[in-house]
C-alpha distance (Angstrom), angle and dihedral (degrees) to the residues before:
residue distance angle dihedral
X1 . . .
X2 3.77 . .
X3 3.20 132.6 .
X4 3.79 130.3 -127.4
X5 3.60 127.9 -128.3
X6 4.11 111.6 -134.9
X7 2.96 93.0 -106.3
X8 3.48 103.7 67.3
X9 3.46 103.6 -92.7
X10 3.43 115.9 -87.4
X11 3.97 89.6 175.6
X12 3.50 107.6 63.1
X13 3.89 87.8 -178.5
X14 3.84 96.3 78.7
X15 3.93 88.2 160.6
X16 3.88 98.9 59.2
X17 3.96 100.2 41.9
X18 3.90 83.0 56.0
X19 3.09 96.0 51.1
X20 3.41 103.2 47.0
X21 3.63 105.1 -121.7
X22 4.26 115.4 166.9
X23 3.32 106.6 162.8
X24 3.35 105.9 98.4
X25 3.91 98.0 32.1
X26 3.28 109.1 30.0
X27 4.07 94.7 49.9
X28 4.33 82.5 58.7
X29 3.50 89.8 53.6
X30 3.63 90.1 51.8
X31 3.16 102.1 47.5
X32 3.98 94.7 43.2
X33 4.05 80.1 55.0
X34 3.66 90.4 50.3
X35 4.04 93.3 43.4
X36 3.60 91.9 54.4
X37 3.96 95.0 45.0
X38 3.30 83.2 54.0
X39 3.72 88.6 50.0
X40 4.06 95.6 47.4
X41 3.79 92.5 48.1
X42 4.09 93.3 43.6
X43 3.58 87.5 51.4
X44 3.85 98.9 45.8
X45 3.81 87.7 48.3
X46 3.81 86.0 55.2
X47 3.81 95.8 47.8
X48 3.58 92.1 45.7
X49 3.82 90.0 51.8
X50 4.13 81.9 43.0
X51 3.68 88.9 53.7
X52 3.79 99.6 42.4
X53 3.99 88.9 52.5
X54 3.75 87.5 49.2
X55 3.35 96.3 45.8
X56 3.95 85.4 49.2
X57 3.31 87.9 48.9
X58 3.81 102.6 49.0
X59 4.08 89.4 49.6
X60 3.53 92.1 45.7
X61 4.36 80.3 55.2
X62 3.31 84.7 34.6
X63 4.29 94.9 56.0
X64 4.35 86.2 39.9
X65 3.70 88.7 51.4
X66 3.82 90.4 46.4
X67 3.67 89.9 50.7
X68 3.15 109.0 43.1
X69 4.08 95.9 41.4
X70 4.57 72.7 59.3
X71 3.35 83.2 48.7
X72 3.69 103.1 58.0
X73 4.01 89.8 35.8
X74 4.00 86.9 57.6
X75 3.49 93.7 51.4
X76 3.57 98.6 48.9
X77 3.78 92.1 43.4
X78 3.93 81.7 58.6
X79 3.40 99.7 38.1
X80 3.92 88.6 61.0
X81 3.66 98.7 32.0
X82 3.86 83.3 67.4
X83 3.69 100.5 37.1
X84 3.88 81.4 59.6
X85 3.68 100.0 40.7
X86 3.74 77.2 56.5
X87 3.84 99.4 47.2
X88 3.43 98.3 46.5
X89 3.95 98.1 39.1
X90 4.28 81.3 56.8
X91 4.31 119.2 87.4
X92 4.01 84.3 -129.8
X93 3.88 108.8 140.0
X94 3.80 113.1 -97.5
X95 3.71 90.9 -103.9
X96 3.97 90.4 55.9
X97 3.50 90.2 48.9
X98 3.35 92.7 54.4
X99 3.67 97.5 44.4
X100 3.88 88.8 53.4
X101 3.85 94.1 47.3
X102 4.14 86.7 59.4
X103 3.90 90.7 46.2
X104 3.89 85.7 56.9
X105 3.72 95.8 43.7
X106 3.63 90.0 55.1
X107 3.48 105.8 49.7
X108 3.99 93.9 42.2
X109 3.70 90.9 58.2
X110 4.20 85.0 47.4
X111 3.49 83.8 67.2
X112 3.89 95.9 41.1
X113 3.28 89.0 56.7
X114 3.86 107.4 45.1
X115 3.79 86.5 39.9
X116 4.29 84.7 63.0
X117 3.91 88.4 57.8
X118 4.11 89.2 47.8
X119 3.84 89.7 53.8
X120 4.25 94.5 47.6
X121 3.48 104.1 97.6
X122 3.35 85.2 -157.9
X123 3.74 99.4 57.7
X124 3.77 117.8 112.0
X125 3.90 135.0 -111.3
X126 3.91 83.7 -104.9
X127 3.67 110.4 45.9
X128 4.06 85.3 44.7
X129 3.64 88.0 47.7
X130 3.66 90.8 49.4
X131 4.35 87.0 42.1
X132 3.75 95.7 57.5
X133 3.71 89.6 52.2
X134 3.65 102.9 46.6
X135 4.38 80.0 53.1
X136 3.84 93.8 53.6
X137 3.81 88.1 47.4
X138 3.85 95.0 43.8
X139 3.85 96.6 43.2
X140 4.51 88.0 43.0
X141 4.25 79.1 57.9
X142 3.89 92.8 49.1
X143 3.98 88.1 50.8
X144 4.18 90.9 46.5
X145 4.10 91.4 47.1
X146 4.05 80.5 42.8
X147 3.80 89.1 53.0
X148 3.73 90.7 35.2
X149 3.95 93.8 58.7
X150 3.56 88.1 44.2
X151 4.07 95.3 50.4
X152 4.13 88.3 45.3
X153 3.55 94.0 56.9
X154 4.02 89.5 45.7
X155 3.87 89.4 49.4
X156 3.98 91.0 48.5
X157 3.70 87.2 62.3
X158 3.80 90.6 45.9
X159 3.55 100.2 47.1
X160 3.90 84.7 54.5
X161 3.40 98.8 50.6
X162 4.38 88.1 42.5
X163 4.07 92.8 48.6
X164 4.26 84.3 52.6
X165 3.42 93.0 54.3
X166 3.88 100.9 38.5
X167 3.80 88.0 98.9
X168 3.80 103.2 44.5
X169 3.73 131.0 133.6
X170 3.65 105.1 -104.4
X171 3.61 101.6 -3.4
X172 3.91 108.2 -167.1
X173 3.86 96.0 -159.6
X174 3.96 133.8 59.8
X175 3.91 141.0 -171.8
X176 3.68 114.0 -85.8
X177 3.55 119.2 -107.2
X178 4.05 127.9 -119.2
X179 3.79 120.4 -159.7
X180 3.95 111.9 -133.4
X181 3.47 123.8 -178.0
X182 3.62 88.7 -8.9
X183 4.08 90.8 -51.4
X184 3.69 132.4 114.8
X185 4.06 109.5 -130.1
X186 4.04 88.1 -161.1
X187 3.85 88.0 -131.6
X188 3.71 99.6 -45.9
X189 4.25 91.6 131.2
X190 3.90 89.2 44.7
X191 3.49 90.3 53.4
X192 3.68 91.7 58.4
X193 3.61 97.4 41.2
X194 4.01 88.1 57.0
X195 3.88 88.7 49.3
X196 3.82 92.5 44.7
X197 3.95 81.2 54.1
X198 3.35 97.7 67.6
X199 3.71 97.3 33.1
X200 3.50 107.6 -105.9
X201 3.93 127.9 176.9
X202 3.65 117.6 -74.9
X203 4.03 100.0 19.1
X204 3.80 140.1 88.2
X205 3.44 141.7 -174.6
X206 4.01 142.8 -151.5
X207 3.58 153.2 -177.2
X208 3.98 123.7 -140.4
X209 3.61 141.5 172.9
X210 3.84 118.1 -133.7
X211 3.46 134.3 152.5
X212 4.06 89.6 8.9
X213 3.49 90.5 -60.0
X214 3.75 136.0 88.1
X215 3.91 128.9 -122.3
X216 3.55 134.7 -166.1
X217 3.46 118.1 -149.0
X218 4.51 144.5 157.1
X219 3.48 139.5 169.3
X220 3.89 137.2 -153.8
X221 3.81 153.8 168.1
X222 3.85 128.4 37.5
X223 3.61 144.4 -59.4
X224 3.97 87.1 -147.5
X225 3.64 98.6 45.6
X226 4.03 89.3 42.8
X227 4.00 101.5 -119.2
X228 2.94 102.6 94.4
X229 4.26 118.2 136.7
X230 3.72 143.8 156.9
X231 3.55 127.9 -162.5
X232 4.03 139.0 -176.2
X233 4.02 129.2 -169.7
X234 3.64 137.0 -177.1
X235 3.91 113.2 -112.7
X236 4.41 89.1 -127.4
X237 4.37 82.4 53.1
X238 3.42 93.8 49.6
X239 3.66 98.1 49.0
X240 3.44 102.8 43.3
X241 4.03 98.1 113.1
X242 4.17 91.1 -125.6
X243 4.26 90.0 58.6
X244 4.21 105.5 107.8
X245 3.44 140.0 149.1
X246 3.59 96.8 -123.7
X247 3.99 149.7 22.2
X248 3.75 126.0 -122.9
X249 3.62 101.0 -138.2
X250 3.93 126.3 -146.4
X251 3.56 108.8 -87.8
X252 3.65 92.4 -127.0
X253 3.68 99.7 162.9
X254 3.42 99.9 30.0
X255 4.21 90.5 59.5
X256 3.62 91.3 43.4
X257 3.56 102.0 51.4
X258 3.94 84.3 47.6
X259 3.89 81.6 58.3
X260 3.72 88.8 57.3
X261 3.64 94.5 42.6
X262 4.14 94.0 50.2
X263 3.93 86.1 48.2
X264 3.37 77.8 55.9
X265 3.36 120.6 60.6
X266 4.14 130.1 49.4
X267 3.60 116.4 -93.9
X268 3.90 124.1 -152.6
X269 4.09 119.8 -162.9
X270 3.20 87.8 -8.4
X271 4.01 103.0 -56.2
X272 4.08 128.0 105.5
X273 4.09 115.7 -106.7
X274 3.73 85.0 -156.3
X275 4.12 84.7 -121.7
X276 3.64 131.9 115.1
X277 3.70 109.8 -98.8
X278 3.77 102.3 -98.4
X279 4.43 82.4 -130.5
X280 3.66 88.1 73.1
X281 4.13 95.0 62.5
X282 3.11 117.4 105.1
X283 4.10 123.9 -134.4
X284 3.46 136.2 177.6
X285 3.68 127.8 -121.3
X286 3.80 96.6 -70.0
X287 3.61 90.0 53.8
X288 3.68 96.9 -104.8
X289 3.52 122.0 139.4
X290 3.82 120.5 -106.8
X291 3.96 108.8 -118.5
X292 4.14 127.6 161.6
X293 3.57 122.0 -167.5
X294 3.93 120.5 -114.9
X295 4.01 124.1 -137.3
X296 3.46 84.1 -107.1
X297 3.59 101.1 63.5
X298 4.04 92.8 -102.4
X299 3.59 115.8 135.3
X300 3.97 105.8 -144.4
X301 4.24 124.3 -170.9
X302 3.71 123.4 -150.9
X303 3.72 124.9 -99.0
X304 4.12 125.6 -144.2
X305 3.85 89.9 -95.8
X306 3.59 87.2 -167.3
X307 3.71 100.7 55.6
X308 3.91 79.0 51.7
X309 3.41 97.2 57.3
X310 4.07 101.1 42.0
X311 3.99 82.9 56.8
X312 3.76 95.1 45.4
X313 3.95 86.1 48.8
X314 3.75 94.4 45.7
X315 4.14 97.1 48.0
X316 3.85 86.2 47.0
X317 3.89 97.6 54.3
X318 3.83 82.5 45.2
X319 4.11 89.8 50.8
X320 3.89 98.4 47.2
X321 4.02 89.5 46.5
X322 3.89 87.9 54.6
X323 3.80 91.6 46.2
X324 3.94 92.7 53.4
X325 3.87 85.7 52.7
X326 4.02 94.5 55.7
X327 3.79 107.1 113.4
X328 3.45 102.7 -174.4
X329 3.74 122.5 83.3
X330 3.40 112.2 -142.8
X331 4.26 92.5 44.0
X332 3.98 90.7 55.8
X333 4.17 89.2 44.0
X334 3.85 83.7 47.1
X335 3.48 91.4 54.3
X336 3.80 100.1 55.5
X337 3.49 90.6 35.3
X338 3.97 100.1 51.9
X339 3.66 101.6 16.1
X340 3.91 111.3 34.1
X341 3.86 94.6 22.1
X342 3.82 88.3 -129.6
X343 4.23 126.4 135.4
X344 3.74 130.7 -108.0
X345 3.63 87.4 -115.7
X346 3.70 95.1 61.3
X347 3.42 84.3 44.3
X348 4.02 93.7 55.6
X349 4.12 82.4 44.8
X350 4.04 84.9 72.5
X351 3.63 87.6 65.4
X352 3.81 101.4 42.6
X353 3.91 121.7 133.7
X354 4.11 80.6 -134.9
X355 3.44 107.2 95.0
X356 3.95 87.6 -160.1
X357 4.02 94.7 53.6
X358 3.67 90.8 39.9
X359 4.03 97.4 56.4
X360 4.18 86.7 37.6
X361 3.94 72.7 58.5
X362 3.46 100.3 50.7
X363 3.55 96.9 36.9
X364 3.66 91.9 65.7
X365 3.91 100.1 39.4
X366 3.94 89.4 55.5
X367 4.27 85.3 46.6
X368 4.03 93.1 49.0
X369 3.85 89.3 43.8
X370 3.63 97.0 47.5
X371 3.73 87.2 41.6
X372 3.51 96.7 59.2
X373 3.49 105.9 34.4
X374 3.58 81.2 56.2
X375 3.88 90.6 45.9
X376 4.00 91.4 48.3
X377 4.17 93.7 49.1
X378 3.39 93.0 51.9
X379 3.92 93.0 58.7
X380 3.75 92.6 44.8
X381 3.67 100.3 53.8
X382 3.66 92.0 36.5
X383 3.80 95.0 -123.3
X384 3.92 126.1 158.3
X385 3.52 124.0 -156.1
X386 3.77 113.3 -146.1
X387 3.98 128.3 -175.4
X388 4.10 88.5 -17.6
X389 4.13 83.8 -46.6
X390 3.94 131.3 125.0
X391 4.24 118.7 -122.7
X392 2.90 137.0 177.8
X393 3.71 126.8 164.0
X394 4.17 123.0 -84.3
X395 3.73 116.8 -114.3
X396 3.67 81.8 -142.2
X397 3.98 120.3 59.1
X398 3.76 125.1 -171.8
X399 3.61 121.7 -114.2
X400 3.91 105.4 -82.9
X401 4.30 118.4 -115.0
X402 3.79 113.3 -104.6
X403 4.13 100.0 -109.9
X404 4.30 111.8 -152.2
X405 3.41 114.6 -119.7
X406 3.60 113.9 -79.0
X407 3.74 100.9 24.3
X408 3.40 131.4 128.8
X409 3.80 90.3 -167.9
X410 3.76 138.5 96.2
X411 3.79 89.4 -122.6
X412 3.87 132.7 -8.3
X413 3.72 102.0 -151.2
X414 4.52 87.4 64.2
X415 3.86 87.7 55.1
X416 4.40 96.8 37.8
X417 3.92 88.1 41.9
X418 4.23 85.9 59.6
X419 3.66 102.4 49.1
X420 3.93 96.0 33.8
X421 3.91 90.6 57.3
X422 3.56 91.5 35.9
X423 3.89 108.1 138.3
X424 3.64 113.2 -148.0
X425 3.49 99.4 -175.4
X426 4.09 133.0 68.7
X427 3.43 127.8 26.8
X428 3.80 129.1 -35.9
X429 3.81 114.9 -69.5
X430 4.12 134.2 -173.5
X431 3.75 87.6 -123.5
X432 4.05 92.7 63.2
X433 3.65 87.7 66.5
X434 3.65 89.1 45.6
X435 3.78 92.8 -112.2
X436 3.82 121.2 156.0
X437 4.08 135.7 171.1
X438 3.81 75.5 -104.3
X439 3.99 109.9 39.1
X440 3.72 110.5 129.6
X441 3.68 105.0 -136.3
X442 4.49 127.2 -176.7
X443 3.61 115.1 -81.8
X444 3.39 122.5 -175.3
X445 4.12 103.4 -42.6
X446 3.93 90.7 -20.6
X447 3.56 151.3 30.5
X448 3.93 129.7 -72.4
X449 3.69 139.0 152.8
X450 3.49 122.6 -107.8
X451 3.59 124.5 -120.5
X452 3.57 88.8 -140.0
X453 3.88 148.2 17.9
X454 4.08 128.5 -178.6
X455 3.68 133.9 174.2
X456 3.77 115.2 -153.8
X457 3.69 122.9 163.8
X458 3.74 103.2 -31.3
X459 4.05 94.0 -37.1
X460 3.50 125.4 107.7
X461 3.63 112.0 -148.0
X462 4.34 115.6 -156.2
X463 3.76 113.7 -173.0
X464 4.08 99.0 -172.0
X465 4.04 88.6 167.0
X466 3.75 130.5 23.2
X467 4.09 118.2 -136.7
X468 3.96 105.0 -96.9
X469 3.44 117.6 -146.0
X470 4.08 134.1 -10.4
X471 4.08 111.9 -44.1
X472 3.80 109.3 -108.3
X473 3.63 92.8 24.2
X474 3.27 124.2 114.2
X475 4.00 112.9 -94.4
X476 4.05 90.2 21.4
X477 3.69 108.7 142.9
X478 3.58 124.6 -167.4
X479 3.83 117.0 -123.5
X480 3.93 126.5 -123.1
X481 3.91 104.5 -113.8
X482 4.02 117.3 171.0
X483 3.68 123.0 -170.9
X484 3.62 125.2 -166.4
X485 4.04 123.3 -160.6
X486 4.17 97.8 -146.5
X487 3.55 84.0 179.6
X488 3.87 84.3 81.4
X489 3.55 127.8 54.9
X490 4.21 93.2 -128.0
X491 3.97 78.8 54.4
X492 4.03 94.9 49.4
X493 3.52 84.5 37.4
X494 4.11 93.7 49.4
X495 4.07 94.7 56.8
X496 3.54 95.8 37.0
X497 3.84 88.1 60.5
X498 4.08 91.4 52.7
X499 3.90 91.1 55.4
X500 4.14 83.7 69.4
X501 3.80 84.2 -145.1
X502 3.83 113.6 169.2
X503 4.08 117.4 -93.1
X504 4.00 103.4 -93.5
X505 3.52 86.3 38.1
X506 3.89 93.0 59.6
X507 3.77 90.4 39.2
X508 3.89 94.2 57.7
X509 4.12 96.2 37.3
X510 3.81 87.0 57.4
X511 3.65 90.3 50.0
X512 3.37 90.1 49.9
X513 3.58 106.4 54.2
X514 3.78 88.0 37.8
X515 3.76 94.6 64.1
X516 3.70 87.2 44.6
X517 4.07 99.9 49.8
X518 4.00 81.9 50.1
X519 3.82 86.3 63.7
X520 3.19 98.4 41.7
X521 3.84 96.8 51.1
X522 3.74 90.0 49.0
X523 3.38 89.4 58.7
X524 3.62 92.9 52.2
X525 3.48 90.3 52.4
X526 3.96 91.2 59.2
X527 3.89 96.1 43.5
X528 3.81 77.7 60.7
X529 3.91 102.7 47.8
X530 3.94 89.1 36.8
X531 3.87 98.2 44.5
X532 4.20 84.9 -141.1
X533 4.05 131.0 113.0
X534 3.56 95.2 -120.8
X535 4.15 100.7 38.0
X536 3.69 97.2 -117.3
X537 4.03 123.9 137.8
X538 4.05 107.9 -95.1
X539 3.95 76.6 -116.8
X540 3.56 101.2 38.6
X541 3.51 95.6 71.2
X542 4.42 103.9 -79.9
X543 3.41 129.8 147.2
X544 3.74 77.6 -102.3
X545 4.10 93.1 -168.3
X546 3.89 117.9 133.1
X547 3.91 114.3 -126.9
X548 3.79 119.8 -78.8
X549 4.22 130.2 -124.2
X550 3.92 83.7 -97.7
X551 3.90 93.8 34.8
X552 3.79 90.2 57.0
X553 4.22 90.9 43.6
X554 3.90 88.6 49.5
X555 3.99 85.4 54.7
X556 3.84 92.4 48.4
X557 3.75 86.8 53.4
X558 3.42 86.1 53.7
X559 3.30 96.0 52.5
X560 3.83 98.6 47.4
X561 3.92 88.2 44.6
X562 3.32 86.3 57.7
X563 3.66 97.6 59.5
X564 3.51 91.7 45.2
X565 3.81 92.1 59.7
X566 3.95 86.3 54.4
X567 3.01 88.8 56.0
X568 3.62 104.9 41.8
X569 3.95 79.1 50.2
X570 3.86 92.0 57.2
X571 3.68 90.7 46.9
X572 4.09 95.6 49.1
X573 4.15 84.4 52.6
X574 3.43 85.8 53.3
X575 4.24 93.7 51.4
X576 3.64 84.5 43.3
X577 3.67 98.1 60.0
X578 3.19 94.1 50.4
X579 4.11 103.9 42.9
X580 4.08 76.4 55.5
C-alpha cells in the first residue's frame, strides 16, 4: 500500500515519482514550454510588424501634417503678399492702407485657422462643418476688400474729375442727396465724401469690421463754418457698380436749345453750315437787309424774331414733356436745381393732389423751361435782342471812322461841331442838344435814326418807331417814343447820354445848356412878375402890353399841352417797364 505524503497527497502515483519516471510528464511540460515560446516570439514578430506599420503610418501623418501645415503657411504668405502688393500699389492715404492691410491679415488667418480643424483627423462632423463655413465667409470678405480697393481707387479718379467740374457753366449733373433727420442735405455729405477721396484738408476716411462685416466710413468740415458731415457704408453698397456720388442729369435745356439752334441755321446735303438761314433776314422793301450799328462800331442785321420764337416754343414743349417722363429722383431734382434754378418743393408742387398748387407748379416749370431754352439759344447762335428786335451780327461790316488820337469817340468833329455852335443866348432850341431831322441817336445796343424829333416846351420828344397798325388789332405794334424833360438835369443828362459823345465832350455840353436853361428860366420868371414879352418893367423900357383874347387862349393851350406831355411821359414809363 502507498504511502501518503503530509501533505495530503496530491500525487496519488507514489510509485512513479519515486521512481523517477518523465516520460509522460515531463515531455507535456516541454512541449507546453515550447508552444508558448512559440507563442511569445509569434506574437512579438506580430507587434513588431504592428509597430513598424504604425510607425509607417504615423510618419506618413506625420509628412501630410508637415505638408499641409507648409501648405496653409504658403498660402497665407501669398495671400498677403498680394493683398499688399495691392495696398501699396493703390493712391489710398497711408491710414487706408493701413486699415486695409489689417482687414487682410485677419481674414487670411480665418482661413488658417479653420483650415487646421479640416486637416485634424480627429476633428468632428461639427467643428468641420462649422470650419468650412467660417472659410467661405472669410475668403467672400477678402473678395469685397478686393473689390473695395479696386472701387476706391475708381472713385479717387471720380471725385477728381466731380470736384473740377463743381463750378461749371451749365453743369448737367449734381451730388446725390441723403435724408438726415428727416432732411435732404442737397449733396452736402457727397461732397465731402468726394473730397475725403482725394485727401483733402480737414477730412479722413476708414475701413472697419463690425458685426462680421466691414464698413467704410470719413468725416469732414466744421460745425462752426456749417459743413460739417460724416458718413458710413457697407463694403457690398459701395461696390455694387450703380453706387456714386452723383447723377448726370438729362440735359434738358441744353438739347432743346440745340433744337432751336438746328432749326436755325441752313443746311446743305443734308449737313448744318453753322449760319443762320439767309430766309430768316429781314429786308426792307427794296430788298435790302435791315442792319443798325452798335456803340461798338458792329454793324448787326435783324433776324425773323418770329421764326425764333415758334422754335423756342416748340423745343420747350418738347423739354417739359421729357422732364415729366424722368423717373428717377435725384435726375428730375437735378434738373430744377442746376438747370431751371427752381426748388424741390416746387418740384413736389407738380405732383400735388391740389389742383391750384399743382398748375402754380406747372405754370412756372413751363416759364423756367421756356426761359432758358430761350436764354441758352440765344448764346449759341450769337443773337441779340434789341428793343423787342432779333440781331445778330452782319457778315459784312462797314469800313470803321478814323478816331484822332486821344479820343474816346466815334468822331471828334460831331462832338466839336455842338459846343462850337453852341448858342448861349435865346430860348431853348433842338440844335443846342445837337439834334437834327437826321441825328443818329443809341437805340437799344446801337445806333439808329429816329423817325422823329420835337421840341415843345422844355421836352424833347424821340419817336425811334412809329405805331404799326390799329391798337387791339391783330399785328398792331406799339411804337418806341422817348421823352426827355431838359428842364431837369436827369433830363439834360438823359439825351446827352444817347448822342454817345465822348466824356469831356458830354461834360462841357451839359454845362453848356445848363448855364443857358438858367437864363432862360430867369427870364421866365420876369415875363411873369412884369406881365411883358420881354421881362422888362412897364417903365423900364418893356413891351409893357397885357396879354390879348388869343394871347391868353395860346397860354391855356399851353397849359393843357403841358399836361398832356405828363402824361404822355407817365404812359412812356409805363411802355418802358414793360419792353424791359
Amino acid at each position: 500500500m502507498a504511502k501518503q505524503t503530509k501533505t495530503g497527497g496530491a500525487y496519488s502515483n507514489y510509485q512513479v515519482i519515486k521512481t523517477g519516471d518523465t516520460t509522460g510528464s515531463s515531455r507535456a511540460l516541454a512541449q507546453g514550454m515550447a508552444n508558448i515560446a512559440g507563442t511569445l516570439v509569434q506574437n512579438t514578430k506580430d507587434l513588431n510588424a504592428t509597430r513598424e506599420k504604425e510607425l509607417e503610418r504615423f510618419n506618413k501623418a506625420k509628412k501630410t501634417i508637415a505638408s499641409q501645415v507648409q501648405a496653409r503657411e504658403t498660402y497665407k504668405q501669398n495671400a498677403l503678399l498680394n493683398a499688399g502688393a495691392a495696398v501699396e500699389g493703390s493712391t489710398l492715404s497711408e491710414d487706408m492702407r493701413e486699415d486695409f492691410t489689417e482687414g487682410f491679415e485677419t481674414e487670411v488667418n480665418a482661413i488658417g485657422e479653420a483650415q487646421k480643424v479640416l486637416d485634424n483627423p480627429y476633428a468632428s462632423n461639427e467643428a468641420k462643418k462649422e470650419a468650412n463655413a467660417s472659410i467661405f465667409k472669410a475668403k467672400g470678405l477678402i473678395g469685397n476688400l478686393n473689390l473695395a480697393l479696386k472701387k476706391s481707387q475708381e472713385m479717387q479718379v471720380g471725385a477728381n474729375a466731380n470736384i473740377a467740374r463743381r463750378q461749371s457753366y451749365g453743369k448737367n449733373y449734381g451730388y446725390n442727396s441723403i435724408e438726415k433727420d428727416g432732411v435732404q442735405d442737397n449733396g452736402t455729405t457727397f461732397a465731402g465724401w468726394d473730397s475725403a477721396q482725394v485727401g483733402a484738408k480737414g477730412t479722413s476716411m476708414y475701413l472697419s469690421k463690425k458685426d462680421g462685416q466691414y464698413f467704410l466710413g470719413g468725416s469732414g468740415g466744421s460745425a462752426e463754418a456749417g459743413d460739417a458731415w460724416d458718413y458710413e457704408t457697407d463694403v457690398s453698397s459701395y461696390n455694387n457698380p450703380t453706387y456714386s456720388t452723383t447723377t448726370d442729369y438729362t440735359p434738358l435745356i441744353p438739347e432743346a436749345s440745340q433744337e432751336v439752334v438746328n432749326q436755325m441755321y441752313q443746311f446743305v446735303d443734308g449737313k448744318s453750315t453753322g449760319k443762320i438761314d439767309p430766309s430768316l433776314i429781314m429786308k426792307n422793301n427794296k430788298g435790302e437787309e435791315l442792319t443798325i450799328m452798335h456803340t461798338d462800331d458792329i454793324q448787326y442785321t435783324e433776324i425773323d424774331p418770329k421764326t425764333f420764337e415758334a422754335n423756342i416754343i416748340s423745343s420747350a414743349t418738347t423739354a417739359t414733356a421729357r422732364f415729366d417722363a424722368i423717373n428717377n429722383v435725384e435726375d428730375r431734382n437735378g434738373v430744377l436745381l442746376n438747370q431751371l434754378k427752381l426748388t424741390r418743393e416746387e418740384g413736389a408742387d407738380l405732383y400735388s393732389d391740389d389742383p391750384e398748387t399743382s398748375g402754380a407748379a406747372m405754370k412756372k416749370l413751363k416759364e423756367g423751361i421756356l426761359g432758358k431754352v430761350r436764354g441758352e439759344a440765344l448764346a449759341s447762335l450769337n443773337l441779340k435782342e434789341i428793343e423787342g428786335k432779333l440781331y445778330k451780327v452782319s457778315d459784312v461790316q462797314p469800313p470803321k471812322l478814323e478816331k484822332s488820337k486821344g479820343s474816346t469817340a466815334k468822331t471828334n468833329v460831331i462832338d466839336l461841331d455842338i459846343i462850337e455852335n453852341f448858342n448861349p443866348e435865346g430860348e431853348m432850341e433842338l440844335k443846342d442838344f445837337g439834334l437834327s431831322d437826321n441825328t443818329r441817336l443809341i437805340y437799344g445796343s446801337g445806333m439808329r435814326e429816329p423817325e422823329d424829333i420835337s421840341f415843345d416846351n422844355n421836352v424833347i420828344t424821340v419817336t425811334f418807331k412809329k405805331p404799326e397798325g390799329i391798337e387791339g388789332s391783330p399785328g398792331y405794334e406799339p411804337g418806341v417814343i422817348k421823352t426827355f424833360d431838359v428842364s431837369t438835369n436827369m433830363g439834360r443828362k438823359n439825351i446827352i447820354d444817347r448822342l454817345g459823345l465822348n466824356q469831356k465832350s458830354e461834360i462841357t455840353l451839359k454845362k453848356l445848356l445848363e448855364n443857358k436853361y438858367k437864363k432862360v428860366e430867369e427870364l421866365e420868371k420876369r415875363k411873369d412878375k412884369f406881365n411883358t414879352t420881354d421881362g422888362k418893367p412897364m417903365d423900364g423900357g418893356g413891351t409893357n402890353a397885357r396879354l390879348t383874347a388869343e394871347q391868353e387862349e395860346d397860354l391855356k393851350k399851353k397849359v393843357a399841352n403841358n399836361k398832356a406831355i405828363e402824361e404822355n411821359k407817365k404812359l412812356q414809363e409805363q411802355m418802358d417797364k414793360l419792353q424791359g
